[in-house]
C-alpha positions in Angstrom: 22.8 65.2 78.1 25.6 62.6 79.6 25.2 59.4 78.5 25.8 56.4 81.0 26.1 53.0 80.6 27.4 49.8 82.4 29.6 46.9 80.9 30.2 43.6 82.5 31.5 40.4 82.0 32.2 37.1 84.8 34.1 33.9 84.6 37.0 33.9 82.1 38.1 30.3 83.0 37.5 29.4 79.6 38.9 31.8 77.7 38.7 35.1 76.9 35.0 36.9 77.5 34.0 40.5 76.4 31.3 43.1 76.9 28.4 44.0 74.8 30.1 46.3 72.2 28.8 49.9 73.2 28.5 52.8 70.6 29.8 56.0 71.7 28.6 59.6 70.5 31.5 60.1 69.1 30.4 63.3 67.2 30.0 65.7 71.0 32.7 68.0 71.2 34.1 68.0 73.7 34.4 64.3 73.8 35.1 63.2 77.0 34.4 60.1 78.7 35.0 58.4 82.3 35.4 54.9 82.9 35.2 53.5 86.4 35.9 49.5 86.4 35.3 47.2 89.8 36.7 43.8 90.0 34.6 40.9 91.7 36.5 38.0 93.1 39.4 37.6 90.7 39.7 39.1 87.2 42.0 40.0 85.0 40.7 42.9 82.3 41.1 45.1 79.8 39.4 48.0 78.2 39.4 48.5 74.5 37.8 50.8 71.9 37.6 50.7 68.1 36.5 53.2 65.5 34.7 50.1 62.8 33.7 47.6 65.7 36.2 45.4 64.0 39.6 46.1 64.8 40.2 46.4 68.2 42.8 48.6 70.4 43.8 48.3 74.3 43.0 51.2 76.5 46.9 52.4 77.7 46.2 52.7 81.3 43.6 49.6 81.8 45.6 46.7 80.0 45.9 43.3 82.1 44.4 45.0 85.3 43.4 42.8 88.3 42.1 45.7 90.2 39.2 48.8 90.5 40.6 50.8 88.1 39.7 54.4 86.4 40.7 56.1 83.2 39.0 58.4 80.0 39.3 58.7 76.6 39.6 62.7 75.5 39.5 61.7 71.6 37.1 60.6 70.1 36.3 56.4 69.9 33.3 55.0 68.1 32.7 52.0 70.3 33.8 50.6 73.9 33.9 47.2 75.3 35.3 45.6 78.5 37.8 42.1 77.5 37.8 39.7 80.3 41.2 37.6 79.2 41.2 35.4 83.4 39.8 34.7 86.4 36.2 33.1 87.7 35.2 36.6 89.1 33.5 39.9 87.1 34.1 43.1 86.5 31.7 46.0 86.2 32.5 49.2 84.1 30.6 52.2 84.7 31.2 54.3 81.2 30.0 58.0 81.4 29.9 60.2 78.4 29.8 64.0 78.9 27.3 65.8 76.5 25.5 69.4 76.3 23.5 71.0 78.9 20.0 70.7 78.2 
């Protein structure tokens, strides 16, 4: 069954703002995941992912984005999290993860 979940954060005047962390399945093979992000006002944004929920690494494809964006991940990540680093807007990230037929 596909998992689906959405991040968000708003108003990064003050600094840098992230996501609830989200844990992935990242046992399903295939693993395969879509992200879909949407800007609100004015944003600048990231995704990231991690495999100890410490040490965290920038998606290659959404790094400093100010616009709607899409990418995936096609190896497996433990956790995902939207960084807000500007902007008084938000930005919503729709994160789907394929899974087995049921």
């Amino acid at each position: 069954m596909a998992l689906s979940i959405q991040l968000t954060t708003s108003n990064a005047t003050g600094g840098t703002v992230n996501s609830t962390v989200y844990p992935m399945d990242w046992r399903t093979n295939p693993f395969q995941v879509g992200i879909l992000c949407y800007v609100i006002g004015t944003a600048t944004y990231s995704i990231q992912h991690s495999d100890d929920n410490v040490n965290w690494s920038t998606n290659a494809n959404i790094n400093g984005a100010t616009a709607n964006m899409d990418t995936n991940y096609m190896f497996p990540v433990k956790y995902i999290r939207l960084q807000q680093t500007a902007g008084s807007g938000s930005v919503v990230a729709n994160v789907v993860q394929s899974g087995p037929n049921k």
